[in-house]
N, C-alpha and C positions, 0 to 999 in steps of 0.2 A: 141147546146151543144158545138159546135167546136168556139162558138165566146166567150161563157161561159167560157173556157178553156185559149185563146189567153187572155182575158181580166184576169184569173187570174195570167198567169204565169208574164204580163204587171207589175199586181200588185208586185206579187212575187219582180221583179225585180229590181221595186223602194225603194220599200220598204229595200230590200236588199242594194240598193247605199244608198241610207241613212244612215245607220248602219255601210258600208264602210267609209263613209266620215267622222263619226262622229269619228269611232275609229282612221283613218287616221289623220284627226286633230289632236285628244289628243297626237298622237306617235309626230307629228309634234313638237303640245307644249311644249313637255316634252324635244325635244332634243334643240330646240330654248332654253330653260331655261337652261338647262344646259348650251350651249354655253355663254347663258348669265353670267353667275354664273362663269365660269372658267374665262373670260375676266375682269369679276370685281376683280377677285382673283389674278388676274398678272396683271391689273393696280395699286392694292393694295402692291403687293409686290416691284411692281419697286418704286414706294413711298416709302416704306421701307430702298430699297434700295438706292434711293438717299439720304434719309436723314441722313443712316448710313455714306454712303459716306463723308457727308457735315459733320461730327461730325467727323470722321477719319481726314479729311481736318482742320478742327478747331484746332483740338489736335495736329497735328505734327505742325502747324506752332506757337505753346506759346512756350513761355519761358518755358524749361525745371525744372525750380524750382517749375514754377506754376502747371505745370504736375504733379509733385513727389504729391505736396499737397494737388492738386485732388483727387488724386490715392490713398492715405493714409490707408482711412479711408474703402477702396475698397477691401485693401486685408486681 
């Protein structure tokens, strides 16, 4: 009975790590994804933001007439 007993709590036990690991993964995945997800999102903004940059840059160095003509139809 007492080997009966050690062999189920054995079992118990694995069986348990299993279940641990499995949920433990998915917590894993889920925050690895998110990190993923916020790093795509602020490589995506600094892109944004260069390219505003580079359109700010364009703009102040034309001709001021060519500006105004631009702009026209803007405001």
């Amino acid at each position: 009975m007492a080997e009966f007993l050690i062999w189920l709590v054995a079992a118990l036990g694995a069986l348990g790590g299993v279940v641990l690991g499995r949920f433990w993964g998915r917590v894993e995945g889920k925050r690895q994804g998110k990190r993923e997800a916020e790093h795509d999102e602020m490589e995506e903004t600094l892109g944004k933001l260069e390219v505003g940059r580079k359109a700010v840059r364009d703009g102040r160095d034309s001709d001021p007439a060519e500006r105004l003509r631009r702009n026209d139809g803007a405001w």
